[in-house]
N, C-alpha and C positions, 0 to 999 in steps of 0.2 A: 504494500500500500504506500504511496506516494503522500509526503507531507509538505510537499509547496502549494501554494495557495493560488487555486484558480483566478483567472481573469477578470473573473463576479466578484471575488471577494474582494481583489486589489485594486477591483474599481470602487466597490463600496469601501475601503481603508480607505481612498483616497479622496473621496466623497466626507467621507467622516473628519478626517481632517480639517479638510477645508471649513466644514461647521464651527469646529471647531477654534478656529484661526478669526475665523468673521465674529465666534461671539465673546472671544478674548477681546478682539479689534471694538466693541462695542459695547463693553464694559470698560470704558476709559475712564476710574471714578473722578480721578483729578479731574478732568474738562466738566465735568457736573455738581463740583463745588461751588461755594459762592467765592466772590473774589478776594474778599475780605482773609476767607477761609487760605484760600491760594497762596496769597500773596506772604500770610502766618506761616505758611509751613516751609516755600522759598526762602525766607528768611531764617528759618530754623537749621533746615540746611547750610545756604552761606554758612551759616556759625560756627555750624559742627567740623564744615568742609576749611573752615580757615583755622579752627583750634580754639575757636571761642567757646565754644559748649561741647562735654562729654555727651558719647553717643550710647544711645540707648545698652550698649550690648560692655560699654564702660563703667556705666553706672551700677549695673546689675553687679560688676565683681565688685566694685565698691563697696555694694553693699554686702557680699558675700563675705568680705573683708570685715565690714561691720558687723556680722551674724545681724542681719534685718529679718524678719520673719515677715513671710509672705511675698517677697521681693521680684518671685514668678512669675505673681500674677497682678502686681505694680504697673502700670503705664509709664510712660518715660519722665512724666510733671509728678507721678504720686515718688519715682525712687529718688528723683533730683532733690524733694523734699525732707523727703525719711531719711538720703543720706547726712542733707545738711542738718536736720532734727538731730542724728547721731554723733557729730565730728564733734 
């Protein structure tokens, strides 16, 4: 018995795909922000990208540093807080 994949199937893989790809392409959340929203988290970036603000995945050892409990399931504003609550 043969296990390559007929020409139906690798049309429908490739049919699937494509769905696939259009409804990534159309869930664009950023473009459906408000601007206010947008222009917040641009800038957050900048910050992070220039050294002005630790990033989320720096804060988290911070706090693991700290022993913070909970710190998993923290937001990036709840650990920036809890760590500075701790130092």
């Amino acid at each position: 018995m043969s296990r390559s994949a007929t020409a139906k199937q690798r049309a429908a893989a490739r049919e699937n795909v494509k769905k696939a790809q259009a409804g990534a392409k159309s869930k664009q959340t950023l473009k459906h922000l408000n601007k206010q929203t947008r222009t917040a988290l641009g800038k957050e970036a900048a910050a992070v990208r220039r050294g002005d603000e630790p990033t989320r995945k720096e804060l988290e050892a911070e706090a693991r540093r700290l022993n913070i409990s909970g710190r998993s399931k923290m937001g990036k504003a709840e650990l920036k807080r809890a760590v500075a609550r701790a130092r």
